[in-house]
C-alpha positions in Angstrom: -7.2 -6.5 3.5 -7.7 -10.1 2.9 -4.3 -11.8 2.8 -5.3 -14.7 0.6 -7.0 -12.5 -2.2 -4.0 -10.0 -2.4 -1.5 -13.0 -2.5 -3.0 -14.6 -5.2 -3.4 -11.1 -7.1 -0.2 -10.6 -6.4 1.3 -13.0 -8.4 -0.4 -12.0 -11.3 0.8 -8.5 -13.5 -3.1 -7.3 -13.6 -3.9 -4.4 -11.2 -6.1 -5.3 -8.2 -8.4 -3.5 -6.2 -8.5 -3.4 -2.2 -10.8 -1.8 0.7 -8.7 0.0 3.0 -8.8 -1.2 7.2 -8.2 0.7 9.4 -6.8 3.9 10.4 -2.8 3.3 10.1 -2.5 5.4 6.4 -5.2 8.4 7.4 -5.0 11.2 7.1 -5.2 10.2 3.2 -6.5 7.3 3.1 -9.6 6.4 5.0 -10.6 3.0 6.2 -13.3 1.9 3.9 -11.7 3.7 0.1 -10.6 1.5 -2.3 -7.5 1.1 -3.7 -5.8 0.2 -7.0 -2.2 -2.0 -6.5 -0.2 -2.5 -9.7 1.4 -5.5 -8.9 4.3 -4.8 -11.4 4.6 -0.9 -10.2 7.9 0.8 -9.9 8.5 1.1 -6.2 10.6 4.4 -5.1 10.7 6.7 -2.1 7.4 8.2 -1.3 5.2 5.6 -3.2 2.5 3.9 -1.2 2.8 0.0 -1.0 1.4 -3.2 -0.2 4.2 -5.5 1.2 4.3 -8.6 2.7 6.1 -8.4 6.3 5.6 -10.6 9.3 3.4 -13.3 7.8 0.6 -10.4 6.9 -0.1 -7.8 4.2 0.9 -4.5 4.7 -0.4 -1.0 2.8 2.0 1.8 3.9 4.4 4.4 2.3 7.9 3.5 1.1 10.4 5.6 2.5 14.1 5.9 2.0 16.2 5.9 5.0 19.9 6.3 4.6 21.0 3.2 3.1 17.9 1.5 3.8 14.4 1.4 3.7 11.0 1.4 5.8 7.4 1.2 5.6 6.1 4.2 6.9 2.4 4.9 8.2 1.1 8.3 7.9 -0.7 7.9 11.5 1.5 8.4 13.9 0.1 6.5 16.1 1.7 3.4 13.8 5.3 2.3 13.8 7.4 2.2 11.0 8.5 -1.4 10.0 12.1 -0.9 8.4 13.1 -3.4 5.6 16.3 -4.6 4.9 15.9 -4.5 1.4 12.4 -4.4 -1.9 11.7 -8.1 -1.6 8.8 -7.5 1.0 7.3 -4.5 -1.4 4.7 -6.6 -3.8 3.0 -3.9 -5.4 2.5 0.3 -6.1 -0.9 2.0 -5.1 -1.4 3.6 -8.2 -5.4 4.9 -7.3 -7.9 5.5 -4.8 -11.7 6.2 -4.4 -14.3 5.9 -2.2 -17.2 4.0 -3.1 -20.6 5.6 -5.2 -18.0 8.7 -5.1 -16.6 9.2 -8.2 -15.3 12.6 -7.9 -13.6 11.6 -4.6 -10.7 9.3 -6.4 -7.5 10.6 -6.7 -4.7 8.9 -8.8 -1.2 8.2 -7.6 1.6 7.7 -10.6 
């Protein structure tokens, strides 16, 4: 995902589209799909995210631990980043698709 587009969307209250990279969210998402971020979206446990962690965007799933929180990637092959608290959460996937497949999106909320 391109870090300067998504911060600047970010600070907006429109939804935003982004192309998924890489493999860290697959099984469900597949590098390449789109994705629709509602910068404004209520972020609770199981909702996929884009965050802001470590100087870098971030698109993983928000997951409750205990008193806490984490970004978890559905790939196991990926870490989960745990969070001390919603700052670094900047927006709620709210739709995907993959592109010149319309029957192939999928909504989220």
């Amino acid at each position: 995902m391109a870090g300067e587009a998504a911060a600047g969307a970010c600070s907006g209250g429109e939804a935003f589209a982004l192309r998924v990279l890489g493999q860290s969210m697959a099984p469900e998402f597949a590098e390449g799909e789109i994705i629709i971020v509602e910068p404004e979206g209520l972020a609770r446990d199981g909702s996929y995210v884009l965050a802001w962690v470590g100087e870098e965007w971030t698109f993983r799933q928000l997951c409750r631990r205990g008193e806490g929180w984490c970004l978890h990637a559905l790939n196991p092959a990926f870490a989960d980043v745990a969070l001390d608290n919603l700052a670094a959460v900047r927006g709620v996937i709210i739709q995907k698709a993959l592109p010149g497949r319309r029957r192939a999106s999928k909504r989220y909320v």
